[in-house]
N, C-alpha and C positions, 0 to 999 in steps of 0.2 A: 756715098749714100746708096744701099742698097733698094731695090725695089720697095720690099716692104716699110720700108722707113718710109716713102710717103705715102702711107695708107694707112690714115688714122684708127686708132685701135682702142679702146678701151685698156687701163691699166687695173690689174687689181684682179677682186672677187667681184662676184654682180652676188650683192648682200640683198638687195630688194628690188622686186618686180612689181610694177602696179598700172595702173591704167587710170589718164587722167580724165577725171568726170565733169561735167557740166558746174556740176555746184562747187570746183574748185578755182573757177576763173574770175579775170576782173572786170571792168567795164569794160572791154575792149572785146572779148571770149578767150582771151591765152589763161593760162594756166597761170594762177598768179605765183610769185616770187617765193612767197613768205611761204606757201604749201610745200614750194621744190625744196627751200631751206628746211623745215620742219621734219621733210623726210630724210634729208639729207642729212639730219643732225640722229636722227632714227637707226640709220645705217651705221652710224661712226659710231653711236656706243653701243650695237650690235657688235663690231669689230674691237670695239675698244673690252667690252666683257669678256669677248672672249681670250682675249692677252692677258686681263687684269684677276681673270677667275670671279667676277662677279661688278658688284655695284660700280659702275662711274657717272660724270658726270663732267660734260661742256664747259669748259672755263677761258676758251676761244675760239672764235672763226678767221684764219686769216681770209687776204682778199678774194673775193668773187665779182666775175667779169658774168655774164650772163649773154650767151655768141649767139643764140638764137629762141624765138618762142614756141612752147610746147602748144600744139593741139588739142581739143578738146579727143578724144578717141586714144590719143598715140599711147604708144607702151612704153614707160619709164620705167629706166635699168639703172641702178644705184650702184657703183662698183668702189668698193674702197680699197687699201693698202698700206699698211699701217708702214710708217718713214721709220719713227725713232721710238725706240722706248725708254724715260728715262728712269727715274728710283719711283714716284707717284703719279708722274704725267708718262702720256701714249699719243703722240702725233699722228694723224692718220689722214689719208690724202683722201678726197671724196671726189667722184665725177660721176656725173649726169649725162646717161645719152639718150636720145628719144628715136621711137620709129614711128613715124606716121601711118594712119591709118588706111591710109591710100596710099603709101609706099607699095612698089609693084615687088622689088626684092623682100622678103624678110628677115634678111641678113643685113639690111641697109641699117645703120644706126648713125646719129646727128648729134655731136656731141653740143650739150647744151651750158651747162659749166661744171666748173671743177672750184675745190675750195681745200685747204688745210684746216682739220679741227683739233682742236688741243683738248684733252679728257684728264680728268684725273681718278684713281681709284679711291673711291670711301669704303669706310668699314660699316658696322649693322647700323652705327651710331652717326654718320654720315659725316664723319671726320677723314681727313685724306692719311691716307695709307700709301706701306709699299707697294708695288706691283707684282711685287712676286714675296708673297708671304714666308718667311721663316727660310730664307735662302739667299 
């Protein structure tokens, strides 16, 4: 194993950057779950349009482990990679990494979770389609 192998890294593209805010958290002050998901499923068919040329639409999540809690302040980095494409569905890998607000590095990033989304393309009529139209 080389150096860089243990120094975790984000895989993918960072499809969305945001900053989590007061009025996103739960009774405790973390950033609640359902928000991280929400965005996270934001980012996958960000990634998933752009392979499919248009409309899709979530038809799974596989499992999500959740390794640590975001900050109220921190900056949430969405990075996906799409796995598989197959004839209507587009697999796409999604992770979650956070920087604290108070983190001294700004390169420091903490990866928060990762999850597989399954997409498929619909047509104007929101019927599912090929992925790659007329080809």
């Amino acid at each position: 194993m080389s150096e860089l192998d243990d120094i975790p890294a984000p895989r993918g593209h960072l499809t969305l950057k945001l900053v989590a805010r007061r009025q996103d958290t739960n009774f405790h002050g973390d950033i609640a779950a359902g928000w991280l998901v929400g965005h996270m499923e934001q980012a996958a068919e960000i990634a998933a349009g752009r392979e499919a040329g248009g409309r899709t639409a979530t038809v799974a999540i596989e499992a999500m482990d959740f390794l640590c809690p975001v900050r109220v302040g921190s900056m949430v980095n969405i990075f996906t990679d799409v796995r598989e494409i197959g004839h209507s569905s587009i697999a796409i890998d999604v992770e979650v990494w956070s920087r604290s607000p108070h983190e001294r590095d700004p390169d420091e990033l903490h990866k928060v979770t990762e999850a597989r989304f399954v997409t498929v393309a619909l047509d104007d009529n929101g019927r599912i389609r090929a992925v790659r139209q007329g080809g």
